[in-house]
DRENSEKE-341996 format. One record per residue (C-alpha): x, y, z; residue in one letter; residue number from 1. Coordinates in Angstrom, 3 decimals. Each point is the difference from the previous one (the first is absolute). Example, Ala and Ser with C-alpha at 12.3 -4.5 7.8 and 13.67 -1.06 7.14 Angstrom:
2
NODE         u         v         w  rest   nr
NODE    12.300    -4.500     7.800     A    1
NODE     1.370     3.440    -0.660     S    2
REM end
This chain:
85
NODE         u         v         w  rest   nr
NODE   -67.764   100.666   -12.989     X    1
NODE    -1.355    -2.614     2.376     X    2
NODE    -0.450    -3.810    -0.881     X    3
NODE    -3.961    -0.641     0.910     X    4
NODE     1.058    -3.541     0.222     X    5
NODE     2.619    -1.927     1.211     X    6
NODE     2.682    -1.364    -1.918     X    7
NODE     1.362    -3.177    -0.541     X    8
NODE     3.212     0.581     1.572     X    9
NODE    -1.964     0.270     2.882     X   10
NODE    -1.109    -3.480     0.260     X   11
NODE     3.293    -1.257    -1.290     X   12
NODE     1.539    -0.342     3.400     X   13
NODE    -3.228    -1.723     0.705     X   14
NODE    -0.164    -3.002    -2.592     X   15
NODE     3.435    -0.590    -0.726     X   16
NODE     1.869    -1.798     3.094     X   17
NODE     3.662     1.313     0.831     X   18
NODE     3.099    -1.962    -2.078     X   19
NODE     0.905    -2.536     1.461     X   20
NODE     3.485     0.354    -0.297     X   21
NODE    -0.046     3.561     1.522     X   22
NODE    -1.320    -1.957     2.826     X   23
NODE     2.503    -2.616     0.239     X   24
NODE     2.842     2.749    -0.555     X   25
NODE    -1.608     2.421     3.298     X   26
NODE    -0.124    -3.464     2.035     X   27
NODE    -4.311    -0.398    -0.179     X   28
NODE     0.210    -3.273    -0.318     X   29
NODE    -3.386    -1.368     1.016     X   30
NODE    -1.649     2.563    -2.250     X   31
NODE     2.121    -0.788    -3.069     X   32
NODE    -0.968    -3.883     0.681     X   33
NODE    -3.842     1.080    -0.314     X   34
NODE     0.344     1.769    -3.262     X   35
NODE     1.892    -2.553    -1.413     X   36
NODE    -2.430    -2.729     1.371     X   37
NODE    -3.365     2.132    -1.210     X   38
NODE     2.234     0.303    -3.874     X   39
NODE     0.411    -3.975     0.067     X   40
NODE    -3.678    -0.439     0.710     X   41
NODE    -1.292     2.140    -2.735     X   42
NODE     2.538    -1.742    -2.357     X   43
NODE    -1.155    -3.527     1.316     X   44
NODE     3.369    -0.654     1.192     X   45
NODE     0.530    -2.098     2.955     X   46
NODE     3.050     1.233     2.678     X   47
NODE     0.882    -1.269     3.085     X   48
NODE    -0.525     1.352     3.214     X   49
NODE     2.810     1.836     0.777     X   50
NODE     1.121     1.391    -3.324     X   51
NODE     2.926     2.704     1.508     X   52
NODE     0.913    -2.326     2.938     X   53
NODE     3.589    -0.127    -0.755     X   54
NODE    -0.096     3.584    -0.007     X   55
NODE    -1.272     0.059     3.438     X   56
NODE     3.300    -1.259     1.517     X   57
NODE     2.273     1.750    -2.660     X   58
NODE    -1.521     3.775     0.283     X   59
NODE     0.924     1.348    -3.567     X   60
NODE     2.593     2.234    -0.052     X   61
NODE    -0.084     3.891    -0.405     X   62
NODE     1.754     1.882    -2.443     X   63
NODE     1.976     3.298     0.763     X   64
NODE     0.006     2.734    -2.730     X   65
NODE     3.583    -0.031    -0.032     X   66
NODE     0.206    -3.264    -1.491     X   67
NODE    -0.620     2.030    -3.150     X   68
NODE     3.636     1.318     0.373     X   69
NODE     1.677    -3.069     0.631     X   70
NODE    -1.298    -1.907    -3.780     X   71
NODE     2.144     2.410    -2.753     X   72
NODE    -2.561    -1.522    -2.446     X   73
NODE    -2.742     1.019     2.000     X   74
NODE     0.921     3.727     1.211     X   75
NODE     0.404     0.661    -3.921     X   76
NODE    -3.323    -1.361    -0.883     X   77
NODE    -1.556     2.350     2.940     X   78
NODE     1.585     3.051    -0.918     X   79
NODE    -0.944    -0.330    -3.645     X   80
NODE    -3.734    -0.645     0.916     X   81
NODE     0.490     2.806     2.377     X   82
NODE     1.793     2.438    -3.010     X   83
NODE    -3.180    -1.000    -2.667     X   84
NODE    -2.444     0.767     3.015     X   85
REM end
């Protein structure tokens, strides 16, 4: 059965901006700034300039999936999630 009209997940990607941490963690930094900067505005809040600067000349780090092996505590907390799944 067809939809005659669209959806609203359809203009989800639309109106709601990208996290701004999923930015920050794939290295958009400039973009993450501007969401962060437009959500300070609406709330009234006043930031400075350069909000992520120091994360400009410390890039943040990225995380390997084996790190999940390396924590005991968390390798059993992922293979119990992954069991109940």
């Amino acid at each position: 059965m067809a939809v005659p009209y669209p959806t609203p997940a359809a203009y989800h990607s639309r109106l709601v901006p990208e996290s701004a941490r999923w930015l920050l963690a794939k290295g958009r930094i400039q973009e993450a700034e501007v969401i962060v900067q437009q959500a300070a505005k609406t709330n009234g809040v006043t930031l400075p300039d350069k909000v992520f600067e120091s994360l400009e000349e410390n890039p943040v780090p990225q995380e390997k999936i084996g790190a999940i092996c390396s924590a005991t505590t968390l390798l059993r907390r992922t293979l119990i999630i992954f069991f109940n799944w």
